[in-house]
N, C-alpha and C positions, 0 to 999 in steps of 0.2 A: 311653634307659634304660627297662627294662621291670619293673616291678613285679614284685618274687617275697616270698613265704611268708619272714620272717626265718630262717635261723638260731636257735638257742635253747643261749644259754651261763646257767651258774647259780655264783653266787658260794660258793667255798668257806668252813668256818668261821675266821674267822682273829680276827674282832673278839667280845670281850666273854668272858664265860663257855661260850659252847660250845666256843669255839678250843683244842679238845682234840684231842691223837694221835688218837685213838679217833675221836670226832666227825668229823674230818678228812677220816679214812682212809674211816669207813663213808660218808660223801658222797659221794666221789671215787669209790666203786666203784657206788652204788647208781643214782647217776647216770651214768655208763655203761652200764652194767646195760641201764636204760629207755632208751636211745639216744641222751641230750641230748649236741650238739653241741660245747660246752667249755669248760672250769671256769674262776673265774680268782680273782686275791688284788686286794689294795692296798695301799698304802704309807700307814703315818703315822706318822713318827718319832718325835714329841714330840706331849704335849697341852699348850697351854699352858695354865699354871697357876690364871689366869681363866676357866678355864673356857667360854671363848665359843665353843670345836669343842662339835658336838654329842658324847652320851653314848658314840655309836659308835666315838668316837676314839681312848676313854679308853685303852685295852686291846688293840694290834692285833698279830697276830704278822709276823715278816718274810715278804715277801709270795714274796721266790724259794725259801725254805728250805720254806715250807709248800707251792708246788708242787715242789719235791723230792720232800717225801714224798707228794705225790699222784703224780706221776711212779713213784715204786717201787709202787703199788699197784694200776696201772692199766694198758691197753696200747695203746687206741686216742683216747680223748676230748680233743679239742684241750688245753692247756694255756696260761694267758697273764696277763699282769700287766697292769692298769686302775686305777691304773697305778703307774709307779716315776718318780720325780721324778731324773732321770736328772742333774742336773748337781751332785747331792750327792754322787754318786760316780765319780772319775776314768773317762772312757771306755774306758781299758784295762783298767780291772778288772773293768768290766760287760760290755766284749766277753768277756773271760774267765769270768765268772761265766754269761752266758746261754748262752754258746755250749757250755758244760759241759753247762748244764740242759740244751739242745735234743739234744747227746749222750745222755746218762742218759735222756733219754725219748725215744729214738728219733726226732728230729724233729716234736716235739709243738709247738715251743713260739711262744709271738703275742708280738712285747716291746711291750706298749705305754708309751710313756713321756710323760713332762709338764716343762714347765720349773719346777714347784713356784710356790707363791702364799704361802705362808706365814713371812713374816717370822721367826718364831723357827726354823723350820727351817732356812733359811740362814746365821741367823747361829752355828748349832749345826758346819753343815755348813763353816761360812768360807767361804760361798759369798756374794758379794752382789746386792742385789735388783739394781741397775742392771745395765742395758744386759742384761735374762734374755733377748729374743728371740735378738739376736745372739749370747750366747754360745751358746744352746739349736741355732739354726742348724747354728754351728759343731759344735755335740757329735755330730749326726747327722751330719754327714759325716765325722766321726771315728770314729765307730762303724763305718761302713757300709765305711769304708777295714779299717779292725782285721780286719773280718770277710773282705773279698774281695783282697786282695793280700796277695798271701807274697812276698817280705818287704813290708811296712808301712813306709812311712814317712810323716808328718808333720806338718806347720809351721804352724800358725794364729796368730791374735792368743790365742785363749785355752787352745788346748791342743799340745801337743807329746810326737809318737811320735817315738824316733830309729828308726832303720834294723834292722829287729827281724824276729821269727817268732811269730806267737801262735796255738799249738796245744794242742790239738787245735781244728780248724776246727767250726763248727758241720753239722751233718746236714744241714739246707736250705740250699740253693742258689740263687740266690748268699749269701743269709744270711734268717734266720728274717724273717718279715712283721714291717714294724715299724709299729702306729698312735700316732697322735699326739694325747693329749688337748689340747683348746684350745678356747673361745668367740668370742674375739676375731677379727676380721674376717682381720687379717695371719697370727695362728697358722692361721686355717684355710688360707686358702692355704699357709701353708708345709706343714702336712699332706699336701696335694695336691702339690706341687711335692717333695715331700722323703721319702714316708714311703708304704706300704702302704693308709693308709687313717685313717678317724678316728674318734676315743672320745667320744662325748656325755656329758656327767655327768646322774649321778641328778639335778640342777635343772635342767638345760635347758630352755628355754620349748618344747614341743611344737610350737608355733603357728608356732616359726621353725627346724625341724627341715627343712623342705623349701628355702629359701632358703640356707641355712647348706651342706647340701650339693651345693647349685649353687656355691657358692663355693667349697669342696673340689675339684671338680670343675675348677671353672674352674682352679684354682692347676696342676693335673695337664697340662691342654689348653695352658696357656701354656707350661710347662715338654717340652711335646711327649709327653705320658705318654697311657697310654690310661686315660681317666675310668671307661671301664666296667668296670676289672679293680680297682677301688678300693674296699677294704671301709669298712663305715660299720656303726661298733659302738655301741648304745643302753642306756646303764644304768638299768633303773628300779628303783624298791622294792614290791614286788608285796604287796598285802594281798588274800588268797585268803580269801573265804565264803561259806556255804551259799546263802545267798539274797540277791536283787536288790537292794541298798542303794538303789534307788529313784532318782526325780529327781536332777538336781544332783552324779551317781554321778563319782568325779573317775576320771582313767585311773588302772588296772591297781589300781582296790579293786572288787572285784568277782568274780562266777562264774567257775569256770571256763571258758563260753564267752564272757562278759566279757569276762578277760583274754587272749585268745587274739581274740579280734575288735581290743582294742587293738591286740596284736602287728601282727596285718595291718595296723592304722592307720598303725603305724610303718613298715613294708615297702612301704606306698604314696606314704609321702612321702622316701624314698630310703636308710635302713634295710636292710641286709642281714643284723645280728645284733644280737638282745637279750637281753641279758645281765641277769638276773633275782639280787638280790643284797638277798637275806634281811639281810645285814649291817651295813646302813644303819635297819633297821626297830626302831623302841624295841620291838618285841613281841619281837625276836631278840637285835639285835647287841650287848647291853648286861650289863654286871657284874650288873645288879637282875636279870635271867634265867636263871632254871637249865637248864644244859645239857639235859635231855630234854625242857623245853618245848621248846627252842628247834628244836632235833630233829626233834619233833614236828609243826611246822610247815612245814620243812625236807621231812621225808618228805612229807606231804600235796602239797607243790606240783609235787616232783619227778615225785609220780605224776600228778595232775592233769593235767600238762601235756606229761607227756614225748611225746615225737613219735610220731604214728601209735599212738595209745592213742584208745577211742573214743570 
């Protein structure tokens, strides 16, 4: 595997007070506009009431409906979800819902999905915690069925197509790239063995970024797949400033040639896109924030960093 330059995806406004039409729309194009590579949303269905999700949580719009309307406003920059907690919604309704989206945008679209971690979202969804890898398993190769056999059929322990047609099919071929968020040793292999590639989250230990996707990797090699055509997507939270926060400087707070020497960090330890997502940051993605600061921030990074700017 050869080292390259990431990728550079930037998260659209969906959490907090910027998560406006407006805000939305003017990201999705401005980011285009400067070249970056492609947008994407998240899922949070519930805050629970204790408060223990961070502020980012409080407030999040649906992550396929707001690339919709990034999708009508744009015509080239990737499109994708980081992610959608996939076993909250029947597989035939999500083949039908992405495969729509990747329609409408022309083949834009990345599904990234997750088995969910959050106990009150399951119990919201009448989904239960046990046994989430297996059922998660299963849901990808129901998906993947939905998507490439006309007619569809079937039969698992946990889910069940009868003998059907589900059209329109998606644009990509055989069905849109699917990454698979996960930490845990087994999810990462099934990543590799099952799915396009894999989604880091904004915590991930950096220090085990390079071991984790040898393990991706490996799940790919076992299953006879080719490791090197496996994308590896990197969430961080970028705090962009004028000058050198000095010693003890933690990744991606910092200059712009800071954060862009980060980026390369991640691209050297097996990193093919980073996904840069204002979202998560209390200076952005939160109700105490007024939409043109957040904006405001928003635009500076976009430009800072967009590709082949000097």
């Amino acid at each position: 595997m050869t080292a390259q330059q990431p990728l550079l995806g930037f998260g659209l406004p969906v959490a907090g007070r910027w998560a406006t039409p407006g805000a939305l729309v003017h990201v999705a194009r401005r980011a285009e506009a400067l070249g970056w590579a492609s947008l994407w949303t998240f899922q949070r269905t519930l805050w629970p009431a204790d408060g223990r999700l961070g502020p980012a949580h409080r407030s999040v719009l649906d992550p396929v409906v707001a690339l919709a309307l990034a999708a009508g406003h744009t015509g080239r920059v990737g499109l994708g979800t980081a992610t959608l907690c996939a076993p909250f919604t029947a597989p035939a309704l999500m083949a039908k819902q992405l495969a729509s989206l990747d329609v409408v945008s022309g083949g834009r679209l990345t599904a990234g999905v997750g088995m969910g971690w959050l106990p009150e979202e399951h119990e919201a969804a009448g989904v239960p915690m046990e046994r989430r890898g297996a059922r998660f398993e299963e849901y990808l190769r129901c998906l993947v069925a939905l998507w490439t056999e006309d007619p569809v059929e079937f039969a698992g322990e946990f889910y069940t197509v009868p003998r059907s047609h589900l059209g329109p099919p998606p644009v990509q071929r055989p069905h849109p790239p699917i990454l698979v968020g996960a930490a845990a040793e087994p999810a990462l292999r099934r990543a590799g063995r099952l799915a396009q590639g894999w989604i880091a989250s904004s915590t991930h230990d950096p220090t085990r970024l390079s071991s984790d996707v040898a393990v991706v990797r490996a799940g790919a090699e076992q299953a006879g797949r080719d490791p090197d055509a496996l994308r590896v997507l990197v969430r961080v939270v970028p705090d962009l400033v004028d000058t050198d926060p000095g010693p003890g400087r933690r990744p991606f707070h910092g200059t712009r040639e800071q954060l862009l020497d980060d980026v390369g960090v991640l691209g050297a330890h097996g990193a093919t896109e980073v996904l840069l997502d204002l979202n998560l940051s209390p200076a952005v993605g939160t109700l105490d924030v007024e939409e043109q600061a957040a904006l405001d921030r928003a635009e500076a990074l976009l430009e800072a960093l967009a590709p082949g700017s000097p």
